[in-house]
CHARMM-style PDB file with segment names, atoms N, HN, CA, C and O in Angstrom:
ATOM      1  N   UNK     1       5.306   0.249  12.696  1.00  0.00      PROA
ATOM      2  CA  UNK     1       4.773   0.889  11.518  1.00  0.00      PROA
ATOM      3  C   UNK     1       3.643   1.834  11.897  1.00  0.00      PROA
ATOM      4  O   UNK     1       2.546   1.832  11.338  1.00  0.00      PROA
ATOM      5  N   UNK     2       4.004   2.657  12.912  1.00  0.00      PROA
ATOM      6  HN  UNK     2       4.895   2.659  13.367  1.00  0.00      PROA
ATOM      7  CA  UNK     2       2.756   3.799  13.210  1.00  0.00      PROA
ATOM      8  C   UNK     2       2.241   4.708  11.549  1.00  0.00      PROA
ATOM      9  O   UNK     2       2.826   5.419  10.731  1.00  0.00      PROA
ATOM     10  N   UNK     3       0.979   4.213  11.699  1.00  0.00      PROA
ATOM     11  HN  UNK     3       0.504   3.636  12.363  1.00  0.00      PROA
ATOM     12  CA  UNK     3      -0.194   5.245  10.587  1.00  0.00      PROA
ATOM     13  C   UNK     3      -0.959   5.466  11.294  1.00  0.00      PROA
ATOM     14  O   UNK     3      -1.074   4.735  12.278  1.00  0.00      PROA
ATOM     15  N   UNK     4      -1.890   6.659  11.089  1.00  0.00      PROA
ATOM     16  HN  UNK     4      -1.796   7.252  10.289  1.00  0.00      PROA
ATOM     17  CA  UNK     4      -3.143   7.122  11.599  1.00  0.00      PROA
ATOM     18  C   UNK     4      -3.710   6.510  10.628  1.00  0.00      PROA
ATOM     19  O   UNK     4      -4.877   6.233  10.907  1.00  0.00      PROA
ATOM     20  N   UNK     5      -3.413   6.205   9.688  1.00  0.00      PROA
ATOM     21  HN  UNK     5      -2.465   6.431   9.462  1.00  0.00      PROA
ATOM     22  CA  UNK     5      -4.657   5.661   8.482  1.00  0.00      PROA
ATOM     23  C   UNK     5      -4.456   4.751   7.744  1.00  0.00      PROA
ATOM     24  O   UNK     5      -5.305   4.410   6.920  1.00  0.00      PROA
ATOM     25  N   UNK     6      -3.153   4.076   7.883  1.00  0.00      PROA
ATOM     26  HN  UNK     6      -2.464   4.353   8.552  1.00  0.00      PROA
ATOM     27  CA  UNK     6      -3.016   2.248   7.583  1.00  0.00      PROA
ATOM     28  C   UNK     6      -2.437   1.933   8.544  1.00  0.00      PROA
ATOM     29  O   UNK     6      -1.665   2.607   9.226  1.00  0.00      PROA
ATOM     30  N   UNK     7      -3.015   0.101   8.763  1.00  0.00      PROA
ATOM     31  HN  UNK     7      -3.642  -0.447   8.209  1.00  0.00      PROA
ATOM     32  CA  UNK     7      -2.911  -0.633   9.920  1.00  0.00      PROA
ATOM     33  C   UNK     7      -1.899  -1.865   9.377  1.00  0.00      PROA
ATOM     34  O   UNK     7      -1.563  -2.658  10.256  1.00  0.00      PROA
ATOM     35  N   UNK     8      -1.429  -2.085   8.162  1.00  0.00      PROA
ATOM     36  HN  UNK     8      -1.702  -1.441   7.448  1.00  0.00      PROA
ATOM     37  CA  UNK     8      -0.861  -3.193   7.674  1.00  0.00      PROA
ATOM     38  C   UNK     8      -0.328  -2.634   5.896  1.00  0.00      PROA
ATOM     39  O   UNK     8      -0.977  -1.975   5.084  1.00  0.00      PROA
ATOM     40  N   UNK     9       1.024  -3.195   5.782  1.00  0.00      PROA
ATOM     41  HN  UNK     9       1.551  -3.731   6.441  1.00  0.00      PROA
ATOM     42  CA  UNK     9       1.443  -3.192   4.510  1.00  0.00      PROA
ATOM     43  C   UNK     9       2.043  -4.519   4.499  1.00  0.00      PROA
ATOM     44  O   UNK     9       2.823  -4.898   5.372  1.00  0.00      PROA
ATOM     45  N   UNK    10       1.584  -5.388   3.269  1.00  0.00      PROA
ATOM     46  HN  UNK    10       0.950  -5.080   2.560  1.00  0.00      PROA
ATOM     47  CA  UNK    10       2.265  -6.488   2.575  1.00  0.00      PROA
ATOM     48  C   UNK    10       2.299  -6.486   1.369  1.00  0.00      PROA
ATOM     49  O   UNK    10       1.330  -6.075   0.731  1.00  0.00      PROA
ATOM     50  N   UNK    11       3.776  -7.088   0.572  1.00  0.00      PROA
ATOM     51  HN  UNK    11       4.563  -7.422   1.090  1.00  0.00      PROA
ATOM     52  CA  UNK    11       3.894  -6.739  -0.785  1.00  0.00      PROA
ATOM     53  C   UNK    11       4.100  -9.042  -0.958  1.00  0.00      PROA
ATOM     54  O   UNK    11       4.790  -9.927  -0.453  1.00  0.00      PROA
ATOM     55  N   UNK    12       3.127  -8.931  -1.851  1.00  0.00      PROA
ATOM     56  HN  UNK    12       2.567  -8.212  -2.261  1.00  0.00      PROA
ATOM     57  CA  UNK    12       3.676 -10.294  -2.788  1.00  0.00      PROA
ATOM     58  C   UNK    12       4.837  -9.923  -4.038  1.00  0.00      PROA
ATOM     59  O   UNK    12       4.695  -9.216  -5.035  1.00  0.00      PROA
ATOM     60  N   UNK    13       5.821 -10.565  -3.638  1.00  0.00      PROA
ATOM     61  HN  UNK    13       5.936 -11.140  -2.828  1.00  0.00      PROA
ATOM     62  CA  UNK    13       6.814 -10.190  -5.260  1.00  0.00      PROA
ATOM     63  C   UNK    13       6.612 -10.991  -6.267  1.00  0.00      PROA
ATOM     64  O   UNK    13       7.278 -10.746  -7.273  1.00  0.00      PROA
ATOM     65  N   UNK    14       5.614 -12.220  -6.314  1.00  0.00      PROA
ATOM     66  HN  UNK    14       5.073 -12.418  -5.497  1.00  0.00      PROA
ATOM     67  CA  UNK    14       5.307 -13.512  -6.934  1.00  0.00      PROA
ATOM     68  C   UNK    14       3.977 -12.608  -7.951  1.00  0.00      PROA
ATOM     69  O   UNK    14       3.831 -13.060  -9.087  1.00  0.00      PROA
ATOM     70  N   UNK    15       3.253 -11.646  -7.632  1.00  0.00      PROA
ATOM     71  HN  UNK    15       3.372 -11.279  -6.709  1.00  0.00      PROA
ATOM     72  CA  UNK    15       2.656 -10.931  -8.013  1.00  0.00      PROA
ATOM     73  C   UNK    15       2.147  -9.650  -8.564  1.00  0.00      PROA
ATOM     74  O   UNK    15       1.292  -9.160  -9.304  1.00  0.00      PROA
ATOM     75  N   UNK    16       3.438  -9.306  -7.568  1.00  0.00      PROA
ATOM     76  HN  UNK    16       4.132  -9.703  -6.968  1.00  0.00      PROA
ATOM     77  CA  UNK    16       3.559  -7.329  -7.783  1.00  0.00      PROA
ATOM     78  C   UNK    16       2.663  -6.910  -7.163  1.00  0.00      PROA
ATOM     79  O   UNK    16       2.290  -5.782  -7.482  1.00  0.00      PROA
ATOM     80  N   UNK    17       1.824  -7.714  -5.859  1.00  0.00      PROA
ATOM     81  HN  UNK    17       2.128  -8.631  -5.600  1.00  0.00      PROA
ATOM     82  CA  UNK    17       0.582  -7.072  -5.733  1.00  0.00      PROA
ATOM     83  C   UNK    17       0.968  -6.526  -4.373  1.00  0.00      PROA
ATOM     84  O   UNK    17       1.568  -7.169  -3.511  1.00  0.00      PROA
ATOM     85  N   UNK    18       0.474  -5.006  -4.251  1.00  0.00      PROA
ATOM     86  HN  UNK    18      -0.013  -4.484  -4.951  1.00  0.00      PROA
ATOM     87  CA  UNK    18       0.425  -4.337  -3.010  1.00  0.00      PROA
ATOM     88  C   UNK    18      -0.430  -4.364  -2.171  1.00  0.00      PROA
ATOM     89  O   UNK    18      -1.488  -3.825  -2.497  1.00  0.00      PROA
ATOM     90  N   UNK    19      -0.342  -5.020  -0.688  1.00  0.00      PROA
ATOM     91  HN  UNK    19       0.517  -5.458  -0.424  1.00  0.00      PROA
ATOM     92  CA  UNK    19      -2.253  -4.655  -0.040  1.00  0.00      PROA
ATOM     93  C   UNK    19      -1.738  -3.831   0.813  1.00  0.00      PROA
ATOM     94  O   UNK    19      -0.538  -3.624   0.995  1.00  0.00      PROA
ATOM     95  N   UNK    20      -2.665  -3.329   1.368  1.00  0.00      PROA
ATOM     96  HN  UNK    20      -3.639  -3.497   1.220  1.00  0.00      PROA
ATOM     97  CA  UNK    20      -2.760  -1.621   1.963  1.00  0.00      PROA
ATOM     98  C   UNK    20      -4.130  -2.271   2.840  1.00  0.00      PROA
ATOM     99  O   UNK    20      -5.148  -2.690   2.290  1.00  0.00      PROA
ATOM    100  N   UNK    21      -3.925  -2.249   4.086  1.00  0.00      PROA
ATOM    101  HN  UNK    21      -3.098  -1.908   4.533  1.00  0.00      PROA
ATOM    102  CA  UNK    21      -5.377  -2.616   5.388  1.00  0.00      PROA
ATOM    103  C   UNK    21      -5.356  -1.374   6.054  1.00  0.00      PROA
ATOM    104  O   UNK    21      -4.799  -1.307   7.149  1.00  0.00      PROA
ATOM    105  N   UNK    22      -5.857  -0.430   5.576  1.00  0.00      PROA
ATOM    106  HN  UNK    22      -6.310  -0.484   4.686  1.00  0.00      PROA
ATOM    107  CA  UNK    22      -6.507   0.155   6.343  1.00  0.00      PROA
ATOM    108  C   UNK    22      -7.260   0.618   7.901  1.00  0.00      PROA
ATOM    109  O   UNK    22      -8.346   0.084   8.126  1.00  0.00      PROA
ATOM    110  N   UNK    23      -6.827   1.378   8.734  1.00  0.00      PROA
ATOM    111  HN  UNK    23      -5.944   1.812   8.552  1.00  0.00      PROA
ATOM    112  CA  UNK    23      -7.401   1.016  10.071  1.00  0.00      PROA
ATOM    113  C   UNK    23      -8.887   1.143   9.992  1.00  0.00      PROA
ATOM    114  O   UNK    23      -9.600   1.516  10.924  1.00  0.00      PROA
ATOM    115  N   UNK    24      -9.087   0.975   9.407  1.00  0.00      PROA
ATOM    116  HN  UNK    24      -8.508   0.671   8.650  1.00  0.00      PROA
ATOM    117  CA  UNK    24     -11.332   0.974   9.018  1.00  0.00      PROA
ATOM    118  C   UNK    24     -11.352  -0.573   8.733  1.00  0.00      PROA
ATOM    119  O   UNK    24     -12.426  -1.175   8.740  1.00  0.00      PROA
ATOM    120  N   UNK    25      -9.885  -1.365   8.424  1.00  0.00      PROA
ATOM    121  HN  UNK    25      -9.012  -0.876   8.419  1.00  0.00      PROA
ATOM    122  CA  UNK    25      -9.933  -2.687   8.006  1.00  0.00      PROA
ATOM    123  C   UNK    25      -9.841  -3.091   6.948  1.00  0.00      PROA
ATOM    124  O   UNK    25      -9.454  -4.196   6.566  1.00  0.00      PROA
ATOM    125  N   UNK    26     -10.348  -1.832   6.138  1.00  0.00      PROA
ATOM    126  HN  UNK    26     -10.661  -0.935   6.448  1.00  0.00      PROA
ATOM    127  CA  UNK    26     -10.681  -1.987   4.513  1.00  0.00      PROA
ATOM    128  C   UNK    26      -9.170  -2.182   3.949  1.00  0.00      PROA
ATOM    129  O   UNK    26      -8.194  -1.505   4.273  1.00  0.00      PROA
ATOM    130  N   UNK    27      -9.208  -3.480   2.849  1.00  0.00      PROA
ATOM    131  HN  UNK    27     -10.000  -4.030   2.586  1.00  0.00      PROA
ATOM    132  CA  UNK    27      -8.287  -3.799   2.659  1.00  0.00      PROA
ATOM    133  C   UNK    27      -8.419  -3.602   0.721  1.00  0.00      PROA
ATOM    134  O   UNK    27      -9.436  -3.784   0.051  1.00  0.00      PROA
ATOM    135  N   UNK    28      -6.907  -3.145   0.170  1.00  0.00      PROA
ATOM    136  HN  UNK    28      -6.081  -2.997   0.714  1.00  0.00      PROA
ATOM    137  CA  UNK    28      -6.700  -2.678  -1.461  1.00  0.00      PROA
ATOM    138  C   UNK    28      -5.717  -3.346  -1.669  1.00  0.00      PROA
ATOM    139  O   UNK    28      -4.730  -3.441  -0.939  1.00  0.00      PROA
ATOM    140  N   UNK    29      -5.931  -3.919  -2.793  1.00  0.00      PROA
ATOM    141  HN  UNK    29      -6.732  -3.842  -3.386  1.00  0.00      PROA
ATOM    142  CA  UNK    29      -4.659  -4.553  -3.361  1.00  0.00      PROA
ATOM    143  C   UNK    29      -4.399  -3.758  -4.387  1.00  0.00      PROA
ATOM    144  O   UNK    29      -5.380  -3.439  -5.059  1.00  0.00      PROA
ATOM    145  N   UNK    30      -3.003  -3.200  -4.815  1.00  0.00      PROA
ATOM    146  HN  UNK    30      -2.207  -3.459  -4.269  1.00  0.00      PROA
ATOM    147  CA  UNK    30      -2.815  -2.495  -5.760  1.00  0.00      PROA
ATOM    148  C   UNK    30      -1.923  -3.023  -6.259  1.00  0.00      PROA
ATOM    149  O   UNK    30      -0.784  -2.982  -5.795  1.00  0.00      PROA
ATOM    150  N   UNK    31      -2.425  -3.963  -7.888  1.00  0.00      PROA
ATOM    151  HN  UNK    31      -3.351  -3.996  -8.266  1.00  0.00      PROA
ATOM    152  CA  UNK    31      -1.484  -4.197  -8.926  1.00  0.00      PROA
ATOM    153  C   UNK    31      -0.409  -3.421  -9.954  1.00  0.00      PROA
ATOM    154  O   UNK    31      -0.426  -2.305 -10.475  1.00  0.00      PROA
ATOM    155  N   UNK    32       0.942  -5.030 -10.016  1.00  0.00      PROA
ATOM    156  HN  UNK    32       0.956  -5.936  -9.593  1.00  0.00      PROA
ATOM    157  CA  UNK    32       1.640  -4.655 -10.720  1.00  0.00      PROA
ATOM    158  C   UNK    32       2.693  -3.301 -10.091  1.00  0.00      PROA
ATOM    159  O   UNK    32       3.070  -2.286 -10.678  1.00  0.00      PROA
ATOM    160  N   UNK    33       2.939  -3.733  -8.797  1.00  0.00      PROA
ATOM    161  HN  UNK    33       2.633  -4.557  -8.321  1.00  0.00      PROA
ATOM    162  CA  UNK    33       3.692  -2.625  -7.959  1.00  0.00      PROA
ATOM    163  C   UNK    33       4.927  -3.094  -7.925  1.00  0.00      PROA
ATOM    164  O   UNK    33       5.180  -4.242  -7.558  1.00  0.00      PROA
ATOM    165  N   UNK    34       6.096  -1.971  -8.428  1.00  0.00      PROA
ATOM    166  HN  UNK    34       5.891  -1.039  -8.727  1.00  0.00      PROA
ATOM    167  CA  UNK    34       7.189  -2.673  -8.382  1.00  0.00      PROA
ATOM    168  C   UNK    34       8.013  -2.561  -6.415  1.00  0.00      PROA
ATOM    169  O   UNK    34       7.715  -1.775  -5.516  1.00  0.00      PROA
ATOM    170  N   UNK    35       8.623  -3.226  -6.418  1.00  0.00      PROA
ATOM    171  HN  UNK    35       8.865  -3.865  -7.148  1.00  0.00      PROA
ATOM    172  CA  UNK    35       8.788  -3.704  -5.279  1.00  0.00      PROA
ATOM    173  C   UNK    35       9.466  -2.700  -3.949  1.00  0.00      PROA
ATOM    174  O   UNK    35       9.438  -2.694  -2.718  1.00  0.00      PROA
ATOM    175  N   UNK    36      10.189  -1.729  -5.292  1.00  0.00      PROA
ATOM    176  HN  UNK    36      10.212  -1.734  -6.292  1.00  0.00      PROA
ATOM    177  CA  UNK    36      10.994  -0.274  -4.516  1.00  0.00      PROA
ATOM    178  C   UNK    36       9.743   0.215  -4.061  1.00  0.00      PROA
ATOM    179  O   UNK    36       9.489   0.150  -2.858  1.00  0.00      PROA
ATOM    180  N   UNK    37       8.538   0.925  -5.243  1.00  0.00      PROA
ATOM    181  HN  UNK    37       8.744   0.977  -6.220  1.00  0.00      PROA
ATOM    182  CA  UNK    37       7.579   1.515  -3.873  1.00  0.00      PROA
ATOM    183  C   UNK    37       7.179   0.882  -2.818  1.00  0.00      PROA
ATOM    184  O   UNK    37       6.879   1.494  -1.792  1.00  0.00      PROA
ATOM    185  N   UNK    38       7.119  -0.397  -2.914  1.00  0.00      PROA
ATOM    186  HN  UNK    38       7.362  -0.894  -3.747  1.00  0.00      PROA
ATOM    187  CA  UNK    38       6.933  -1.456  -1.277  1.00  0.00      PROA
ATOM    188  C   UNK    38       7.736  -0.821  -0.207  1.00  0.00      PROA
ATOM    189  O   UNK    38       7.314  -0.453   0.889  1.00  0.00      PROA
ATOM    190  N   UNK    39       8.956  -0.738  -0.664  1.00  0.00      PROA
ATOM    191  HN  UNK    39       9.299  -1.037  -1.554  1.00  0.00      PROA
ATOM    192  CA  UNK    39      10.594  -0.453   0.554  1.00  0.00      PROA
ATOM    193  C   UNK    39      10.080   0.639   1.131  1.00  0.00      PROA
ATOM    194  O   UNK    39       9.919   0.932   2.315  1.00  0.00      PROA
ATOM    195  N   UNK    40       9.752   1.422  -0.257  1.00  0.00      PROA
ATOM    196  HN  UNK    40       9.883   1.184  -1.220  1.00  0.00      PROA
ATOM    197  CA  UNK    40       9.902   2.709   0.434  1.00  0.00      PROA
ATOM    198  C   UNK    40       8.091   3.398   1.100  1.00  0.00      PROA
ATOM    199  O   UNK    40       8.001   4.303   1.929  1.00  0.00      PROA
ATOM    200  N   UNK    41       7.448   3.014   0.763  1.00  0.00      PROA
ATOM    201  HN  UNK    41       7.521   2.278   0.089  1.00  0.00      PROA
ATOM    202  CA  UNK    41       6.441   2.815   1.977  1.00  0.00      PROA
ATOM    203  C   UNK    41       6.196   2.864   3.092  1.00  0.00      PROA
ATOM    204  O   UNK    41       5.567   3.651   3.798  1.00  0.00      PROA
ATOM    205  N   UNK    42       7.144   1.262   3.376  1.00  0.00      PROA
ATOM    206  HN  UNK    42       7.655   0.622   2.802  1.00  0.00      PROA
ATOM    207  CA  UNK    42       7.217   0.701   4.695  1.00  0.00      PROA
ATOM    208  C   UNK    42       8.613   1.848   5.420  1.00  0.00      PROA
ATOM    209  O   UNK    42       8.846   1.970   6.623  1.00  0.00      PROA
ATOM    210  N   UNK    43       9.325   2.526   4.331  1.00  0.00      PROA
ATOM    211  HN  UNK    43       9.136   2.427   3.354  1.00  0.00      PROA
ATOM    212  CA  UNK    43      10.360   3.137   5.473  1.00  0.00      PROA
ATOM    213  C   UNK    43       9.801   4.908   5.719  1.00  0.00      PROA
ATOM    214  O   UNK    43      10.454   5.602   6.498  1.00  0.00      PROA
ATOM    215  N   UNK    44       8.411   5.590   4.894  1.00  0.00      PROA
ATOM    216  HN  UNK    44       7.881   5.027   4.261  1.00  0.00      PROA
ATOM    217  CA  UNK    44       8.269   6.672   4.857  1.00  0.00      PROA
ATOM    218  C   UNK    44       8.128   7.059   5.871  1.00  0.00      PROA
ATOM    219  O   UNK    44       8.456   6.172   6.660  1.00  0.00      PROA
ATOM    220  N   UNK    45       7.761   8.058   6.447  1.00  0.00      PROA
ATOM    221  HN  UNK    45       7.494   8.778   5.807  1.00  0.00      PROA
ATOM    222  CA  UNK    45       7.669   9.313   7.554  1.00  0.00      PROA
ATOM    223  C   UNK    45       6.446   9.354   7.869  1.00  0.00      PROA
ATOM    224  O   UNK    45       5.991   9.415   9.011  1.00  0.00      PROA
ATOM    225  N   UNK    46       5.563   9.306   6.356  1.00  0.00      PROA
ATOM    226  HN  UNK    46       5.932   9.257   5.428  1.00  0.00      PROA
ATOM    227  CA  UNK    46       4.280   9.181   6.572  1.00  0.00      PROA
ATOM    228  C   UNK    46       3.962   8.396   5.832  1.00  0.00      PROA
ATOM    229  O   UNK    46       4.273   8.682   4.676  1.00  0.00      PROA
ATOM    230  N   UNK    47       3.318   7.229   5.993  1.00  0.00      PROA
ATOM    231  HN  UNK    47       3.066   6.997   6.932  1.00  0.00      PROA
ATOM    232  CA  UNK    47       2.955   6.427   5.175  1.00  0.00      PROA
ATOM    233  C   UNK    47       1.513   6.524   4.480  1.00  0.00      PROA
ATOM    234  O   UNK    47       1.073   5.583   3.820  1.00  0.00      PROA
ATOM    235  N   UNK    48       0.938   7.495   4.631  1.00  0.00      PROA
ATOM    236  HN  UNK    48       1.296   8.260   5.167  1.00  0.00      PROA
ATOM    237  CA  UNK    48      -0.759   7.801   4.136  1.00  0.00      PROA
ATOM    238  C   UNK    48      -0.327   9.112   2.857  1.00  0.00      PROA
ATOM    239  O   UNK    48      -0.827   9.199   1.736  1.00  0.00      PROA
ATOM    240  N   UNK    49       0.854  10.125   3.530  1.00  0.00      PROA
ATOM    241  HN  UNK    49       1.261  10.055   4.441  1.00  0.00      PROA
ATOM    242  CA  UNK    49       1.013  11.036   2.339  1.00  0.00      PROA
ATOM    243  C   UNK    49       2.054  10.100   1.090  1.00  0.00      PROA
ATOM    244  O   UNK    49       2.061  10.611  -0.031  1.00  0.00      PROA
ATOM    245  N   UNK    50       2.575   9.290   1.204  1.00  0.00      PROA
ATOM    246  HN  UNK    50       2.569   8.876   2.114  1.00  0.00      PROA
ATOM    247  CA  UNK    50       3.650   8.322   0.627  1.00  0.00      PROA
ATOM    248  C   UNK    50       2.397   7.447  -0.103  1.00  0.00      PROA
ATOM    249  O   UNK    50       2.940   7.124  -1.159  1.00  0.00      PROA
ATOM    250  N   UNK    51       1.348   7.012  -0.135  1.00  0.00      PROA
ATOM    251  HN  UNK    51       0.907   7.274   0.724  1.00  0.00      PROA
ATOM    252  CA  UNK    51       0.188   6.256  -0.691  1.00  0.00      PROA
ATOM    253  C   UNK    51      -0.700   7.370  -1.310  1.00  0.00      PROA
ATOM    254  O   UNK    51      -1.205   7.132  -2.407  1.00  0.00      PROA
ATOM    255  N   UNK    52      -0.978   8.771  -0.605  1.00  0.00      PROA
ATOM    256  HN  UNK    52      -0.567   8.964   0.286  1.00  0.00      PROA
ATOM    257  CA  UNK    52      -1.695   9.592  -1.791  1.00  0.00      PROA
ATOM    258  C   UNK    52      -0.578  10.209  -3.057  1.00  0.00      PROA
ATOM    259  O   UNK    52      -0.988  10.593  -4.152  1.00  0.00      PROA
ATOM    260  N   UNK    53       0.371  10.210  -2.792  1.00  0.00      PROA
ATOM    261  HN  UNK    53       0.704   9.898  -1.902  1.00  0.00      PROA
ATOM    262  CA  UNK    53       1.620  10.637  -3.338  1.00  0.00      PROA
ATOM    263  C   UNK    53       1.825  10.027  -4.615  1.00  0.00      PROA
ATOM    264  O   UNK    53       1.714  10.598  -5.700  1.00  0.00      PROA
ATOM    265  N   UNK    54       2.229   8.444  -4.354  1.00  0.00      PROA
ATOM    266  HN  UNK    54       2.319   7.980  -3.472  1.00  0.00      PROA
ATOM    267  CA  UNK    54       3.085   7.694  -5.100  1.00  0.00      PROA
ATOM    268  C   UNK    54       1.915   6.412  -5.586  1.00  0.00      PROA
ATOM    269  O   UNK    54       2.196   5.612  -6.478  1.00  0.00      PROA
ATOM    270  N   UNK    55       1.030   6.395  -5.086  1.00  0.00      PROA
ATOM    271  HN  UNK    55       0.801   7.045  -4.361  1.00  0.00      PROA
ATOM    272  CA  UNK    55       0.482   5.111  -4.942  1.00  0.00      PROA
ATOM    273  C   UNK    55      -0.667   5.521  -6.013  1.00  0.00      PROA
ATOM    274  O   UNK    55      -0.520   5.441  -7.233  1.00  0.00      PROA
ATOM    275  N   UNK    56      -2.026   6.048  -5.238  1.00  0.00      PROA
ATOM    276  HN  UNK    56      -2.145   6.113  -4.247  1.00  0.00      PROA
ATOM    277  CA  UNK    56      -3.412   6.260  -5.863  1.00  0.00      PROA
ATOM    278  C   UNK    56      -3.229   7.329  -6.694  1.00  0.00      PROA
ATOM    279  O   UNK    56      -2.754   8.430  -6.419  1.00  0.00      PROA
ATOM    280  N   UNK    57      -3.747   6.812  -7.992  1.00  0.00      PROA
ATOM    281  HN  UNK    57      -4.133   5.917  -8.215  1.00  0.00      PROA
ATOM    282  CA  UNK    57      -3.847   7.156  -9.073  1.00  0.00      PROA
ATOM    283  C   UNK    57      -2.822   6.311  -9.730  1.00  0.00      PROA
ATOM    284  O   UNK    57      -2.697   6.652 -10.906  1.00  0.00      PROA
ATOM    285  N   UNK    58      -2.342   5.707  -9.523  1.00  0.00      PROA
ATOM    286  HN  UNK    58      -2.443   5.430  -8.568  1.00  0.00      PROA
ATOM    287  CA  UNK    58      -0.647   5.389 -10.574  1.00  0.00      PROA
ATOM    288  C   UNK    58      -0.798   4.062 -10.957  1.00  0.00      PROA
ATOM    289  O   UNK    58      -0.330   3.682 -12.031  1.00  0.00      PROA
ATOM    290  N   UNK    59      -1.550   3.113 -10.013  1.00  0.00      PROA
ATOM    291  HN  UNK    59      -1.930   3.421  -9.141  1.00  0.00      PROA
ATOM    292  CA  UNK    59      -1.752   1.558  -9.851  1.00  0.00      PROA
ATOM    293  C   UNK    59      -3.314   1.216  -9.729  1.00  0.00      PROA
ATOM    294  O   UNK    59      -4.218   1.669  -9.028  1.00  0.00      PROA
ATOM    295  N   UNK    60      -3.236   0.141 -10.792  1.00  0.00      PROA
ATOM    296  HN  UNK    60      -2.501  -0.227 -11.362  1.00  0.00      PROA
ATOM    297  CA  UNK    60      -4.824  -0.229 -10.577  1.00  0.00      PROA
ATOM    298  C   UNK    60      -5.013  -0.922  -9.510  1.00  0.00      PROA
ATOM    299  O   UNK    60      -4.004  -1.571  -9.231  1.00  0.00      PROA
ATOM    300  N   UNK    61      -6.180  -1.121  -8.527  1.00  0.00      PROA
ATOM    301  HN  UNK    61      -6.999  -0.594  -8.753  1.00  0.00      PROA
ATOM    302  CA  UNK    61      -6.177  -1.495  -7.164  1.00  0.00      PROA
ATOM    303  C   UNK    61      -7.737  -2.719  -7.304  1.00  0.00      PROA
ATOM    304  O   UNK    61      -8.343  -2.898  -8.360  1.00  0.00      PROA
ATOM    305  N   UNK    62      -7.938  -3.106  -6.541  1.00  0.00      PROA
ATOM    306  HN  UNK    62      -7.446  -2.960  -5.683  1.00  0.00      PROA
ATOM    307  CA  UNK    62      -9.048  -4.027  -6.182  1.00  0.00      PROA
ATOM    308  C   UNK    62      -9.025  -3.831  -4.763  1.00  0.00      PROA
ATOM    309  O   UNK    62      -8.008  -3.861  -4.070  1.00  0.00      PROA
ATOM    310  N   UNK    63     -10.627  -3.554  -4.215  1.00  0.00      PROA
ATOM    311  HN  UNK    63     -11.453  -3.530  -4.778  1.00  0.00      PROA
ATOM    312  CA  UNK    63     -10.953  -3.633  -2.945  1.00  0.00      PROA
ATOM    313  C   UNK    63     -11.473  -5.507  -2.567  1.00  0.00      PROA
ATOM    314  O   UNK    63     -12.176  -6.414  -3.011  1.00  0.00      PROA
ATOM    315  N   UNK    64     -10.562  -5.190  -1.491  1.00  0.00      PROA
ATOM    316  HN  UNK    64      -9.990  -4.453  -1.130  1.00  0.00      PROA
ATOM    317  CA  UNK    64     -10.832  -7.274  -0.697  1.00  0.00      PROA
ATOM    318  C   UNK    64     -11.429  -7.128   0.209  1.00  0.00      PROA
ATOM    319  O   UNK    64     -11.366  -6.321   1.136  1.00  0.00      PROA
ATOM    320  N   UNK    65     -12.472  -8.458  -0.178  1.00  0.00      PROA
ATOM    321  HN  UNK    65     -12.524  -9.114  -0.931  1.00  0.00      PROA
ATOM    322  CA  UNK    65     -13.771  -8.688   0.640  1.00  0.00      PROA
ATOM    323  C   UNK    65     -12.804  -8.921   2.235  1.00  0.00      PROA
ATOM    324  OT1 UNK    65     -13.398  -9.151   3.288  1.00  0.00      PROA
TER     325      UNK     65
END
């Protein structure tokens, strides 16, 4: 899963919740994500323009301690 600017994607389906770790570490959970943008995430080209794209702005998120 090469990113210059995420280090980890995991989707809970028990939740809808998206986390996004960041290579700074900083970790977002972004609720209520349906599970296709998960797939298609993990299969993009770029996975940082695929998260400013599809992701931020669209889903409410929480930053984890």
């Amino acid at each position: 899963m090469p990113s210059s600017v995420i280090s980890n994607i995991r989707y809970d389906k028990d939740t809808r919740s998206l986390f996004i770790t960041f290579v700074s570490g900083l970790v977002y959970k972004y609720l209520f994500v349906p599970e296709k943008v998960y797939r298609e995430i993990k299969t993009a080209s770029s996975k940082g323009s695929y998260l400013n794209r599809f992701i931020k702005g669209k889903f409410s998120f929480e930053k984890q301690d």
